[in-house]
N, CA, C and O atoms as a Tripos MOL2 file, in Angstrom:
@<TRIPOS>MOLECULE
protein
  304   303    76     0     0
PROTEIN
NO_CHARGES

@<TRIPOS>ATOM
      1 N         151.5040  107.6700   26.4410 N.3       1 UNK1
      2 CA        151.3720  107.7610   27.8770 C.3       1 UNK1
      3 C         150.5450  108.9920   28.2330 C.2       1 UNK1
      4 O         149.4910  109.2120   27.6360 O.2       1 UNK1
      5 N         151.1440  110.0570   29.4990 N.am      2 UNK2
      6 CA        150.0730  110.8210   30.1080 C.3       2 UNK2
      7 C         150.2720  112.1600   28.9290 C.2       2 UNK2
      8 O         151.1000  112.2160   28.0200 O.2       2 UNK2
      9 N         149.5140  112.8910   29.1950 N.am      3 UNK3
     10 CA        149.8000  114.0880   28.3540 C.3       3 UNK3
     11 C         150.0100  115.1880   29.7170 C.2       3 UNK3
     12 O         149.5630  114.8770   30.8220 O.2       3 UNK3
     13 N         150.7810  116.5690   29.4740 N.am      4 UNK4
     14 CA        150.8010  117.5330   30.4960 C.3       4 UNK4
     15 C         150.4670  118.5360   29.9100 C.2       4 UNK4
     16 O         150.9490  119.0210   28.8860 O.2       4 UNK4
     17 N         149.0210  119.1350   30.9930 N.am      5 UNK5
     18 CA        147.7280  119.5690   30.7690 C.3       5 UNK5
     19 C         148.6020  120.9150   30.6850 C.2       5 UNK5
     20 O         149.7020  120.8990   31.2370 O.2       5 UNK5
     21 N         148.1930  122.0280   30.0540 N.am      6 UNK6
     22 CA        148.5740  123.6450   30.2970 C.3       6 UNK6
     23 C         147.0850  124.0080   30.5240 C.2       6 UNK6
     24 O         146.0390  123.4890   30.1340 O.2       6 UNK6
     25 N         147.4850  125.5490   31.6260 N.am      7 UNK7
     26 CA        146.5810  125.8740   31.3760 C.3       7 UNK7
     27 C         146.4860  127.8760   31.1110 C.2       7 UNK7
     28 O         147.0090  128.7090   31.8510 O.2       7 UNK7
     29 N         145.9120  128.0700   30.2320 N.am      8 UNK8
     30 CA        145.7570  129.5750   29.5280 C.3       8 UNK8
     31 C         145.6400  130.5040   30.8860 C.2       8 UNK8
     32 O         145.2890  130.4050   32.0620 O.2       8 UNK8
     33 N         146.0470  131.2530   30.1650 N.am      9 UNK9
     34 CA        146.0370  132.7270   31.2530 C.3       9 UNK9
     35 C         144.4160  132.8270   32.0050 C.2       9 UNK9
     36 O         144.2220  132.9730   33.2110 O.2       9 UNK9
     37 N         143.4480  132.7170   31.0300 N.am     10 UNK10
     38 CA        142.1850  133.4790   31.2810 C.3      10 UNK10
     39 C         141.9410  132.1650   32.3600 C.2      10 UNK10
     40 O         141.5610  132.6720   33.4160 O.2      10 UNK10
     41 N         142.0120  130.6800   32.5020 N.am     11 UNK11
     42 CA        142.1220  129.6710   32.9530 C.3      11 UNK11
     43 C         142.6550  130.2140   34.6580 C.2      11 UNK11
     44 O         141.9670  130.1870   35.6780 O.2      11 UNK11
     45 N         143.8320  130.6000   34.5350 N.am     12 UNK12
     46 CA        144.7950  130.7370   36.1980 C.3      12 UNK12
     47 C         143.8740  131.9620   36.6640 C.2      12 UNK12
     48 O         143.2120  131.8690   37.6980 O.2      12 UNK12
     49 N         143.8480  133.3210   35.7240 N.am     13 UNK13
     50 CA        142.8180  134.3310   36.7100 C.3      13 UNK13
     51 C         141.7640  133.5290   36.9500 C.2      13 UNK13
     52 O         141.6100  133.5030   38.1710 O.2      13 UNK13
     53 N         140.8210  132.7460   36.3160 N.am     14 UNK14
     54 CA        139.5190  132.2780   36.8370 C.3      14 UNK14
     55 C         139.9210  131.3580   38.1770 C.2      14 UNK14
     56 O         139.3630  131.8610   39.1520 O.2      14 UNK14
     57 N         140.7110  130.1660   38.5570 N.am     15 UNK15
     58 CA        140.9970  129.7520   39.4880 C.3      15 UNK15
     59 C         141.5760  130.5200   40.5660 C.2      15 UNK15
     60 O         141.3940  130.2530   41.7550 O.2      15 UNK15
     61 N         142.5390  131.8380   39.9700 N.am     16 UNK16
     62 CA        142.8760  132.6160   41.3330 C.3      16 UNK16
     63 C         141.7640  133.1750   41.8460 C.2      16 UNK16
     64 O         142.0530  133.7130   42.9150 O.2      16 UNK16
     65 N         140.2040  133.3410   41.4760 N.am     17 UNK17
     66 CA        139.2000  134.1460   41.5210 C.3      17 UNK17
     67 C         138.6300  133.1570   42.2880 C.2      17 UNK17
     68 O         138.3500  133.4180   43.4580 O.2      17 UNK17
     69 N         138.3530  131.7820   41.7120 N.am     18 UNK18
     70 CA        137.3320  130.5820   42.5790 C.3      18 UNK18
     71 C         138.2590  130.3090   44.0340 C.2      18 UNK18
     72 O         137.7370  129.7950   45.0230 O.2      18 UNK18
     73 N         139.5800  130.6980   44.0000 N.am     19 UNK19
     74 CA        139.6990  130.2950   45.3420 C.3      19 UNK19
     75 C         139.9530  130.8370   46.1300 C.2      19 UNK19
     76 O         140.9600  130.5660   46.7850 O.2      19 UNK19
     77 N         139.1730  131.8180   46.4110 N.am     20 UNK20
     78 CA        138.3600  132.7680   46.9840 C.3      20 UNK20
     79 C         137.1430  132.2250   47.5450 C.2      20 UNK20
     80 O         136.9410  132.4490   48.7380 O.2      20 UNK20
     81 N         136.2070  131.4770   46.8240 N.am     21 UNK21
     82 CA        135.1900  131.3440   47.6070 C.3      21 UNK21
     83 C         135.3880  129.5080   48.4500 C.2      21 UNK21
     84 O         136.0270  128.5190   48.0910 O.2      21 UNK21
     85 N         134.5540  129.7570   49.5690 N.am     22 UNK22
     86 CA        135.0790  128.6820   50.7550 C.3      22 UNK22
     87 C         133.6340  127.9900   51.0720 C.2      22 UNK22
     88 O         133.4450  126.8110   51.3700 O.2      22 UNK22
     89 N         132.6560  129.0360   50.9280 N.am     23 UNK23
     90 CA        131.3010  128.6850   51.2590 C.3      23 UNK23
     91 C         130.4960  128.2340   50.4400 C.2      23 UNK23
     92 O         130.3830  128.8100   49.3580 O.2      23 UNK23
     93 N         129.7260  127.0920   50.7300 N.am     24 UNK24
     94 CA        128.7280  126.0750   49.3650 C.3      24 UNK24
     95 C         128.1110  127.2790   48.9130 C.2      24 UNK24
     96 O         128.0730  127.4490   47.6940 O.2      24 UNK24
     97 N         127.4510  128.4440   49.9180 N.am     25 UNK25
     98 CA        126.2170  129.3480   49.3100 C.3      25 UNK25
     99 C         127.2560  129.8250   48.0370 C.2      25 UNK25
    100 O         126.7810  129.3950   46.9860 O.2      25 UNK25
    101 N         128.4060  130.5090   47.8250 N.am     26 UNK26
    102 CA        128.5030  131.4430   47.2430 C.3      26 UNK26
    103 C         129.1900  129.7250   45.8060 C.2      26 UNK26
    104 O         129.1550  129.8700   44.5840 O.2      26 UNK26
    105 N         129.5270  128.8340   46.2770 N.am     27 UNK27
    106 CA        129.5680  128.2040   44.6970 C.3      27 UNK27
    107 C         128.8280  127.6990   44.0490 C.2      27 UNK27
    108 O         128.9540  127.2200   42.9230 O.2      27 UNK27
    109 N         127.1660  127.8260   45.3520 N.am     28 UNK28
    110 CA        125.5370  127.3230   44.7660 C.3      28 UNK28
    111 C         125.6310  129.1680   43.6060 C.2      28 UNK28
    112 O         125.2670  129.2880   42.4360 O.2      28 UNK28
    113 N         125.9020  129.6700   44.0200 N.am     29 UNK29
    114 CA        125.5140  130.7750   43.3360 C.3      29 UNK29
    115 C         126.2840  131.3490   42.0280 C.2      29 UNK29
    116 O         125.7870  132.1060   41.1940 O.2      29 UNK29
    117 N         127.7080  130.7880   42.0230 N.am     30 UNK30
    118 CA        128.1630  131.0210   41.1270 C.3      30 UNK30
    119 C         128.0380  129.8140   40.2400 C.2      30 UNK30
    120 O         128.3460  130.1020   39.0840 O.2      30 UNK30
    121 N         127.7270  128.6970   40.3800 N.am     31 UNK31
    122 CA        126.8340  127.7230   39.6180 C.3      31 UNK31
    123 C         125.9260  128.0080   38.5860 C.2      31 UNK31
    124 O         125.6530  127.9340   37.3880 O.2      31 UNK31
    125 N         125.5310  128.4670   39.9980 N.am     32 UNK32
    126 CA        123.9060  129.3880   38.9260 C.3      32 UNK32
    127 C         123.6130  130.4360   37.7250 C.2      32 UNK32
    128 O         122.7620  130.4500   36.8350 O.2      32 UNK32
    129 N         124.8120  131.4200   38.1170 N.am     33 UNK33
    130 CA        125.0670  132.3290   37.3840 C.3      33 UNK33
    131 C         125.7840  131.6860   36.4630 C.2      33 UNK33
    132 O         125.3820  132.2890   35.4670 O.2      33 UNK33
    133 N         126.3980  131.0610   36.1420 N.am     34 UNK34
    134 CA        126.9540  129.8420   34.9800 C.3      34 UNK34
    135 C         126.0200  129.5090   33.9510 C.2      34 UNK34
    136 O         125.8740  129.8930   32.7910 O.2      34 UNK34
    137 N         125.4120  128.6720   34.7070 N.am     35 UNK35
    138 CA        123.7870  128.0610   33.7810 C.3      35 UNK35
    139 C         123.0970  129.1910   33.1950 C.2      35 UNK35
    140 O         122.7970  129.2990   32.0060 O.2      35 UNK35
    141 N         122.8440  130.1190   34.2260 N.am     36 UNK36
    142 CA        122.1340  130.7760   32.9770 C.3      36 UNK36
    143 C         122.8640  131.4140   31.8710 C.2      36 UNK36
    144 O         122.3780  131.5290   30.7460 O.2      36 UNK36
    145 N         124.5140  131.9970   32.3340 N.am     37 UNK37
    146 CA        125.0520  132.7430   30.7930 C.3      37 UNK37
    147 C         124.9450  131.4310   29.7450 C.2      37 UNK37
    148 O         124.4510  131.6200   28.6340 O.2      37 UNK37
    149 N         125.3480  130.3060   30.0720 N.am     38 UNK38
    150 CA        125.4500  129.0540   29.0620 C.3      38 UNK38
    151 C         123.8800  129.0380   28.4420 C.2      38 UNK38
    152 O         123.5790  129.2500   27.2670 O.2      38 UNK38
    153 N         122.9610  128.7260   29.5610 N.am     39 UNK39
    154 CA        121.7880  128.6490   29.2530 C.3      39 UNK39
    155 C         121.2620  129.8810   27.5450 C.2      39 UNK39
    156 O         120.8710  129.5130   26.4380 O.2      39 UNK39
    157 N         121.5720  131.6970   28.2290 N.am     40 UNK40
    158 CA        121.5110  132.5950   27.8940 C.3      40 UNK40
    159 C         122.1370  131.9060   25.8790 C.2      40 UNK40
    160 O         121.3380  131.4870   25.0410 O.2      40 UNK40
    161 N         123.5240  132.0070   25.6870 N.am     41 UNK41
    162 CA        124.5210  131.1020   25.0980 C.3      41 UNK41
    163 C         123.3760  130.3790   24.1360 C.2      41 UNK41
    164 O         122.7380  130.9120   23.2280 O.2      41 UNK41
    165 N         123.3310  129.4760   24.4440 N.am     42 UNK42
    166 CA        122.8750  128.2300   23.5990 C.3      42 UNK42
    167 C         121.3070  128.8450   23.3750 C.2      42 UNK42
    168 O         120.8050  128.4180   22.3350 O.2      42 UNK42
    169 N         120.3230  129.8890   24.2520 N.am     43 UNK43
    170 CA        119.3870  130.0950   23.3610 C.3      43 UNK43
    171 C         119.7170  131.2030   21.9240 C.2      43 UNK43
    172 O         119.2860  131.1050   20.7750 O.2      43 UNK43
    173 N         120.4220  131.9950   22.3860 N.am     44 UNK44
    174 CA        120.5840  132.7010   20.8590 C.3      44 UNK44
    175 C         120.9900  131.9060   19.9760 C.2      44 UNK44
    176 O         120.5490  132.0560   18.8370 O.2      44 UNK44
    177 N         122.0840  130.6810   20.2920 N.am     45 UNK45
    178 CA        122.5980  130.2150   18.9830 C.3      45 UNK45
    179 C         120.9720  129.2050   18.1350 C.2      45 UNK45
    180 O         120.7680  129.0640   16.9290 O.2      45 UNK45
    181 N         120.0890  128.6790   19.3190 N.am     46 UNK46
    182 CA        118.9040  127.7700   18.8480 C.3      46 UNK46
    183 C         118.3220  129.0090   17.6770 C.2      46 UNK46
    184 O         118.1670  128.9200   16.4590 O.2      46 UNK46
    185 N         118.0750  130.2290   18.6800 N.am     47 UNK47
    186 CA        117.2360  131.3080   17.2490 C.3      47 UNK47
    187 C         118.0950  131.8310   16.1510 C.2      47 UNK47
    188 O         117.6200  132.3560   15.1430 O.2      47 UNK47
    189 N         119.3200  131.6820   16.3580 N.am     48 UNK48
    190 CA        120.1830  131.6480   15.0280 C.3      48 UNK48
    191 C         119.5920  130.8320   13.9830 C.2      48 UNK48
    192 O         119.0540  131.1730   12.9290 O.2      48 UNK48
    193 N         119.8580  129.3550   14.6290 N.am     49 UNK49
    194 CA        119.6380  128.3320   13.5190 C.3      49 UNK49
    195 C         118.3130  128.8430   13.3100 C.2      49 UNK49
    196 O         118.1500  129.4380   12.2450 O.2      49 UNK49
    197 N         117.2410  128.7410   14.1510 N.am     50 UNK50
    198 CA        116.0720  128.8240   13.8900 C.3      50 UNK50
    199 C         115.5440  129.8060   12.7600 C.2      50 UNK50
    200 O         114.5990  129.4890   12.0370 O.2      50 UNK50
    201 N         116.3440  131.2570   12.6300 N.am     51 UNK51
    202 CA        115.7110  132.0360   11.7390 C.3      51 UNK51
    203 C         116.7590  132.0040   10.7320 C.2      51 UNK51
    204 O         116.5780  132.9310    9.9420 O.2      51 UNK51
    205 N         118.0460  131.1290   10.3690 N.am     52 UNK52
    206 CA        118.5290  130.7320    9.1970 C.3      52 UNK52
    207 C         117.8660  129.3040    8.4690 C.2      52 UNK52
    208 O         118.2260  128.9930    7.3340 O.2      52 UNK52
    209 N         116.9870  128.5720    9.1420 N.am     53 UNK53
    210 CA        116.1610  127.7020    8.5910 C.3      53 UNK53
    211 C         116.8530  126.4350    8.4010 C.2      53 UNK53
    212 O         116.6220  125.5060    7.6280 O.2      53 UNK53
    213 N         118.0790  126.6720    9.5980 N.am     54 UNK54
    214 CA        118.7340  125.2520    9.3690 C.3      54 UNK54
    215 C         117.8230  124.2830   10.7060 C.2      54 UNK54
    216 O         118.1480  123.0990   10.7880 O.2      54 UNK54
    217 N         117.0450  124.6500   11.4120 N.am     55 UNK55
    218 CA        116.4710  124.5060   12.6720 C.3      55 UNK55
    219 C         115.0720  124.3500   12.3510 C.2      55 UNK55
    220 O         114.9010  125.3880   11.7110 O.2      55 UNK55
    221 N         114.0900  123.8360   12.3570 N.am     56 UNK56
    222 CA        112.9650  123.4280   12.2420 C.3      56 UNK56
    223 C         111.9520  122.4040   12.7170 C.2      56 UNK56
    224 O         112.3820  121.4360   13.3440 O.2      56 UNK56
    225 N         110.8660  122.4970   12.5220 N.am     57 UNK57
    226 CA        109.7370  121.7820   13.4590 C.3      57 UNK57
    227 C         110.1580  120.1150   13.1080 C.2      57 UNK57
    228 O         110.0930  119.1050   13.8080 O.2      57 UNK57
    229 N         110.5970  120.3340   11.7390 N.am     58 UNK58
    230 CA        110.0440  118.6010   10.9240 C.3      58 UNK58
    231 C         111.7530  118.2630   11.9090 C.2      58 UNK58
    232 O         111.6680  117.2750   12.6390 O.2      58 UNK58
    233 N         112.8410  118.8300   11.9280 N.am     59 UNK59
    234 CA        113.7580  118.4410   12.4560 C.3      59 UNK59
    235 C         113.7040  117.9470   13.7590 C.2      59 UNK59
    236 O         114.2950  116.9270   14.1140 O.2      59 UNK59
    237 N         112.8940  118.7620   14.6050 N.am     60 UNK60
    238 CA        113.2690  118.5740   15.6100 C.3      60 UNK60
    239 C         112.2170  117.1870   16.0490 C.2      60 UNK60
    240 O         112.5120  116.3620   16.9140 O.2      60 UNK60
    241 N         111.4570  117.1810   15.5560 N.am     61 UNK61
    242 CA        110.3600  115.6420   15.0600 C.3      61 UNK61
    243 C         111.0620  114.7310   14.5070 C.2      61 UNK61
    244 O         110.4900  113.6420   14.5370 O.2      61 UNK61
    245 N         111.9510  114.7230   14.0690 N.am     62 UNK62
    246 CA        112.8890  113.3110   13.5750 C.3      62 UNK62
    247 C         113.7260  113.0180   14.5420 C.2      62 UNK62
    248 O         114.0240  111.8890   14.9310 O.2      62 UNK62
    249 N         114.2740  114.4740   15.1050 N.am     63 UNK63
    250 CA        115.4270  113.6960   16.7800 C.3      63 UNK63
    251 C         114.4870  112.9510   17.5340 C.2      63 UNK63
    252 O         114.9880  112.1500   18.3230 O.2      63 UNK63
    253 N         113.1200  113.0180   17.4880 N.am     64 UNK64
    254 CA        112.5040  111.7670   18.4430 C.3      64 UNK64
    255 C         112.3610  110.6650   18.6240 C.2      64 UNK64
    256 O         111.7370  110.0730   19.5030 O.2      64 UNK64
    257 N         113.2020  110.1570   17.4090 N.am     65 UNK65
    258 CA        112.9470  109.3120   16.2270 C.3      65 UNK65
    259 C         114.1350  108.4630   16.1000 C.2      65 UNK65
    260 O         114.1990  107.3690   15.5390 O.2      65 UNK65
    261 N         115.2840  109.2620   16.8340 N.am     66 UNK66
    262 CA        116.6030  108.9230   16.9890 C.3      66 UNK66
    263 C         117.4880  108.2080   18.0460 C.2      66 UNK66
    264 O         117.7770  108.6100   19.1730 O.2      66 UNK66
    265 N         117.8530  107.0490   17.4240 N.am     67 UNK67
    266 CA        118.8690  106.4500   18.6510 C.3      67 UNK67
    267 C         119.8590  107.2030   18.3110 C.2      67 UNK67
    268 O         120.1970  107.3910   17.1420 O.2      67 UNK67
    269 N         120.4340  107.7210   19.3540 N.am     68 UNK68
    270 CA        121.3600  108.9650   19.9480 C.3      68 UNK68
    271 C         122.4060  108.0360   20.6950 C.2      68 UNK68
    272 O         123.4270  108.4580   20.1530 O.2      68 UNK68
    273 N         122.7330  107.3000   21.3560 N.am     69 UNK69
    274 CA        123.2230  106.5670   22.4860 C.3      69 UNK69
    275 C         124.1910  106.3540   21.7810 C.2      69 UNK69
    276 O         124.0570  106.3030   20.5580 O.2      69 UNK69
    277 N         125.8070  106.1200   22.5900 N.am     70 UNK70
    278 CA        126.9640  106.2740   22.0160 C.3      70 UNK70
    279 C         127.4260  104.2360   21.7220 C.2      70 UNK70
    280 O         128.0150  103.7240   22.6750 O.2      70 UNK70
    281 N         127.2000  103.5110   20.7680 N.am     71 UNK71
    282 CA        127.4620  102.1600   20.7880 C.3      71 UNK71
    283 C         128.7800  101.9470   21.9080 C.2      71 UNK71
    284 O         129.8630  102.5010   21.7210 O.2      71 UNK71
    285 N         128.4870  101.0010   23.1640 N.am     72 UNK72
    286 CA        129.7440  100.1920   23.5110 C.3      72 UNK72
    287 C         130.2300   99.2520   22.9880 C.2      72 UNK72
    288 O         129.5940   98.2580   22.6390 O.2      72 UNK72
    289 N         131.3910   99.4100   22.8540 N.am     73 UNK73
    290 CA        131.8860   97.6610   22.6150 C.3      73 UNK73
    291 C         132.3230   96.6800   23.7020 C.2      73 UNK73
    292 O         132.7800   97.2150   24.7120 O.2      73 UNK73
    293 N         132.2820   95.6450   23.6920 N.am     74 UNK74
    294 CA        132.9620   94.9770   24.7650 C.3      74 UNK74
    295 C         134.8820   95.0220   25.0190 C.2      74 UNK74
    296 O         135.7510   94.7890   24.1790 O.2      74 UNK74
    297 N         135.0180   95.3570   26.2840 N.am     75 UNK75
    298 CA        136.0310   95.3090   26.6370 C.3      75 UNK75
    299 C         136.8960   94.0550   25.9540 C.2      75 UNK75
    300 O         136.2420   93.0350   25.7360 O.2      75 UNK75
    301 N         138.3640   94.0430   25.5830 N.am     76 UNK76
    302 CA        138.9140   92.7770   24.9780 C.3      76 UNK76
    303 C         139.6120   92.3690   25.9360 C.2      76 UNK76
    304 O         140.2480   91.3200   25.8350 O.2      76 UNK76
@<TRIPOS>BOND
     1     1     2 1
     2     2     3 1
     3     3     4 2
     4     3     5 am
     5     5     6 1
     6     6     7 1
     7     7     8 2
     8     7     9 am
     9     9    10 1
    10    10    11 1
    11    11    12 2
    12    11    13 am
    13    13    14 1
    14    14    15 1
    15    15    16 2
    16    15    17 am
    17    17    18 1
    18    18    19 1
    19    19    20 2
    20    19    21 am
    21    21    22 1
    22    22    23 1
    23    23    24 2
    24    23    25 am
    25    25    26 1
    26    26    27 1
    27    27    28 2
    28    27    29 am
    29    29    30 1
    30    30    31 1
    31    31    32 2
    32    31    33 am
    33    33    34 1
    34    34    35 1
    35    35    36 2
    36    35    37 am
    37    37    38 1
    38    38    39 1
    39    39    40 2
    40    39    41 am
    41    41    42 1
    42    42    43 1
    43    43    44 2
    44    43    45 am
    45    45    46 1
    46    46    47 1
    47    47    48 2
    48    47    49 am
    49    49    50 1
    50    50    51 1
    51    51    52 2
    52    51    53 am
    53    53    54 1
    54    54    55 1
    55    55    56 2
    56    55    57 am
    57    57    58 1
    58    58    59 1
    59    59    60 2
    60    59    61 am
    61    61    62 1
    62    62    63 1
    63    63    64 2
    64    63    65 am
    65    65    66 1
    66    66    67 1
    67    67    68 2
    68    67    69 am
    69    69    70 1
    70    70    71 1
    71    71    72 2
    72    71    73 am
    73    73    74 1
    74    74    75 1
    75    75    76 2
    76    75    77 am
    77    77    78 1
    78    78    79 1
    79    79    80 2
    80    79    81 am
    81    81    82 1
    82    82    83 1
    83    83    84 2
    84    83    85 am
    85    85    86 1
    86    86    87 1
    87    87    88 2
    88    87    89 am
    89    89    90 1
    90    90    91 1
    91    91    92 2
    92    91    93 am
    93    93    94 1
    94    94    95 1
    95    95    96 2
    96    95    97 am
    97    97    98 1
    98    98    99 1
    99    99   100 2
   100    99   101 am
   101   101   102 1
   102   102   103 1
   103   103   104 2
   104   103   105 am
   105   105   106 1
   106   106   107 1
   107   107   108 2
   108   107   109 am
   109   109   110 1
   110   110   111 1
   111   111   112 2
   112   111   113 am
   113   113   114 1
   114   114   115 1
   115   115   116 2
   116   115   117 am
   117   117   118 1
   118   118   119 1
   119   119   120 2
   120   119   121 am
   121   121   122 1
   122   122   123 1
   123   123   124 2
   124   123   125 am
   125   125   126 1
   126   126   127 1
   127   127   128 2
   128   127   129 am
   129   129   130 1
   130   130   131 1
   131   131   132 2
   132   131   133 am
   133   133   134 1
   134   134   135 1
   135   135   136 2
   136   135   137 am
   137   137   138 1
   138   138   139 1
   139   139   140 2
   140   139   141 am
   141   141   142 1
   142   142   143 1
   143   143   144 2
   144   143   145 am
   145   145   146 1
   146   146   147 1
   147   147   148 2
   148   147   149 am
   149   149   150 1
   150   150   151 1
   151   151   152 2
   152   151   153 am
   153   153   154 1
   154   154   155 1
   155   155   156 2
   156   155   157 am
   157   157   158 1
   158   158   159 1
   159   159   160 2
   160   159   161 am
   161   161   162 1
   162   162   163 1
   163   163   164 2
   164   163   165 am
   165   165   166 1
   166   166   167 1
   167   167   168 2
   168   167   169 am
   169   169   170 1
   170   170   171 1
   171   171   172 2
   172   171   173 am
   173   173   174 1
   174   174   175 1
   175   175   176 2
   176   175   177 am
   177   177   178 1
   178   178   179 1
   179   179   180 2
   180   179   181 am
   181   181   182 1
   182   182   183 1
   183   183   184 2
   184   183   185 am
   185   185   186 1
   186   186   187 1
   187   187   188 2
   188   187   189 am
   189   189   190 1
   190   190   191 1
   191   191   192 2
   192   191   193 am
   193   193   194 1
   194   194   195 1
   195   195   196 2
   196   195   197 am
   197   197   198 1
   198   198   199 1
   199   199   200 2
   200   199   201 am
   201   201   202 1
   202   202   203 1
   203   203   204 2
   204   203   205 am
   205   205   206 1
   206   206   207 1
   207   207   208 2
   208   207   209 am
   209   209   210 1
   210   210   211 1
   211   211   212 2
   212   211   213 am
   213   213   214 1
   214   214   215 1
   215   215   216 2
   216   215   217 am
   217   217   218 1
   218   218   219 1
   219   219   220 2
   220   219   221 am
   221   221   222 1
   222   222   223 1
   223   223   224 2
   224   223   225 am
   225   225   226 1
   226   226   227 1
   227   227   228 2
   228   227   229 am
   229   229   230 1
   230   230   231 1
   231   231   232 2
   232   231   233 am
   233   233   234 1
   234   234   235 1
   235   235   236 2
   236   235   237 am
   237   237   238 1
   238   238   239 1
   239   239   240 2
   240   239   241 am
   241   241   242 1
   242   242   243 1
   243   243   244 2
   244   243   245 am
   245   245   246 1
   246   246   247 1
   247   247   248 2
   248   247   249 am
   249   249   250 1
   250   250   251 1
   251   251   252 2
   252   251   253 am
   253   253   254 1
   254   254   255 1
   255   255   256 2
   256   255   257 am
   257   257   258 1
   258   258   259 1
   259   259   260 2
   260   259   261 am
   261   261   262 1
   262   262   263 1
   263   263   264 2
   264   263   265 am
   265   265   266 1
   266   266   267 1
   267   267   268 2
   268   267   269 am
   269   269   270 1
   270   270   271 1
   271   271   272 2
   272   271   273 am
   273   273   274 1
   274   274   275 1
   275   275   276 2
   276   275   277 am
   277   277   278 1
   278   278   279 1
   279   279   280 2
   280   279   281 am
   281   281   282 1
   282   282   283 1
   283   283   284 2
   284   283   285 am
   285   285   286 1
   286   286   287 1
   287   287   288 2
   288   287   289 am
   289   289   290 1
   290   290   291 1
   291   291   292 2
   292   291   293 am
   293   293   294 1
   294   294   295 1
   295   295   296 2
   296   295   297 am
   297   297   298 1
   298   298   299 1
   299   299   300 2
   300   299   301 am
   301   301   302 1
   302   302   303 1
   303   303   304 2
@<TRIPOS>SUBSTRUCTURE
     1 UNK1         2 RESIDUE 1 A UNK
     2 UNK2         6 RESIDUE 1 A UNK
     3 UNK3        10 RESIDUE 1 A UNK
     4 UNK4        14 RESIDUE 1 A UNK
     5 UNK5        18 RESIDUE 1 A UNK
     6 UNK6        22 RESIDUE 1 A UNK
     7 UNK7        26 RESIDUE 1 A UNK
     8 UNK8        30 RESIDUE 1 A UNK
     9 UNK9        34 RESIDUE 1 A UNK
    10 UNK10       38 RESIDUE 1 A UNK
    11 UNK11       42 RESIDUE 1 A UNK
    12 UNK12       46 RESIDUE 1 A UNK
    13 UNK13       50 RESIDUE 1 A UNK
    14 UNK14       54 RESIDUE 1 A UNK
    15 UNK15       58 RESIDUE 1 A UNK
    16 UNK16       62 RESIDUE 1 A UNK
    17 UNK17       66 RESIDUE 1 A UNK
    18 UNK18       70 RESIDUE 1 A UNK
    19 UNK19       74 RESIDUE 1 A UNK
    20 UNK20       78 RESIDUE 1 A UNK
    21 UNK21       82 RESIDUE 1 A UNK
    22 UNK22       86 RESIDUE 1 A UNK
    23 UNK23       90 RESIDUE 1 A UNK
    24 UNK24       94 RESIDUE 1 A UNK
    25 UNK25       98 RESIDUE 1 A UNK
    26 UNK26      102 RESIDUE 1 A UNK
    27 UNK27      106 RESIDUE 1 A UNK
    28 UNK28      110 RESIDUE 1 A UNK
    29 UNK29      114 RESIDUE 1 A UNK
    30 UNK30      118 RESIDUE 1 A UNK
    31 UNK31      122 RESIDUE 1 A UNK
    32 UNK32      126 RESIDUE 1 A UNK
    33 UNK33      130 RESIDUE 1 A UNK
    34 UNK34      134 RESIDUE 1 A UNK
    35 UNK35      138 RESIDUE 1 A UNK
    36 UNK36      142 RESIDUE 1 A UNK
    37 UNK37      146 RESIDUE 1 A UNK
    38 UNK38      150 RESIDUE 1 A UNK
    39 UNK39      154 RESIDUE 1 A UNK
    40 UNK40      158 RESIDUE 1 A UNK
    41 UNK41      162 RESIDUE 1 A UNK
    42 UNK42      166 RESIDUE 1 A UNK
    43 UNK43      170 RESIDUE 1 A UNK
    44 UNK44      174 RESIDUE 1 A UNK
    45 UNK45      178 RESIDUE 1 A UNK
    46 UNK46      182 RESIDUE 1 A UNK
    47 UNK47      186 RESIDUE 1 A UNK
    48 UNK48      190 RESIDUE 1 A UNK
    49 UNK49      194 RESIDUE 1 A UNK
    50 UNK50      198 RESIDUE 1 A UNK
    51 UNK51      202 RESIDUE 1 A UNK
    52 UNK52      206 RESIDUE 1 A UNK
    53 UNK53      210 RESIDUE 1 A UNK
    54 UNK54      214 RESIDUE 1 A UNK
    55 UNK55      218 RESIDUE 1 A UNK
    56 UNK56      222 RESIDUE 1 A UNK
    57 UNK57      226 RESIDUE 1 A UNK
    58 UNK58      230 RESIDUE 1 A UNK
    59 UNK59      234 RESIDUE 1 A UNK
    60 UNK60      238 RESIDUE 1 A UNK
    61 UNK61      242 RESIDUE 1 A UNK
    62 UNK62      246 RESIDUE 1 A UNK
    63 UNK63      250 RESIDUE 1 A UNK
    64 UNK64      254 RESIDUE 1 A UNK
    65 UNK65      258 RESIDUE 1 A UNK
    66 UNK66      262 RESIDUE 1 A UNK
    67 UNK67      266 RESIDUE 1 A UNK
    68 UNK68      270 RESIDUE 1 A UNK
    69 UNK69      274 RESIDUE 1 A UNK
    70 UNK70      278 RESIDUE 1 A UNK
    71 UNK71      282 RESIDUE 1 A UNK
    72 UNK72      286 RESIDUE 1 A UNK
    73 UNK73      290 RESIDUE 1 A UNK
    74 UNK74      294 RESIDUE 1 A UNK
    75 UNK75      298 RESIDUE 1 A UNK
    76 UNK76      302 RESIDUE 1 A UNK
């Protein structure tokens, strides 16, 4: 059946913090500032791989190459 969700400490301060803001400008902005730490995030880990040589040109030329798409099945 359902599962009951917990949620971590660092979880309740971040929501006691978001509900605080009321106005679209300030959750267009904390949006934003999101994307880029994630953004920020995921480029060091790309030049990680990249200068451990698990990351490469011929690689990234074969994901083009790739059906990626998650198979559905039909509903029974």
């Amino acid at each position: 059946m359902g599962q009951i969700a917990t949620i971590t400490p660092a979880q309740y301060e971040l929501l006691n913090m978001l509900s605080c803001l009321t106005h679209e400008e300030d959750i267009a902005a904390l949006k934003s500032v999101i994307v880029q730490f994630l953004n920020s995030r995921l480029q060091k880990e790309i030049d990680r791989l990249w200068d451990n040589g698990d990351l490469t040109d011929e690689k990234v030329a074969q994901w083009s190459h790739e059906h990626m798409r998650t198979p559905y099945r039909p509903i029974p």
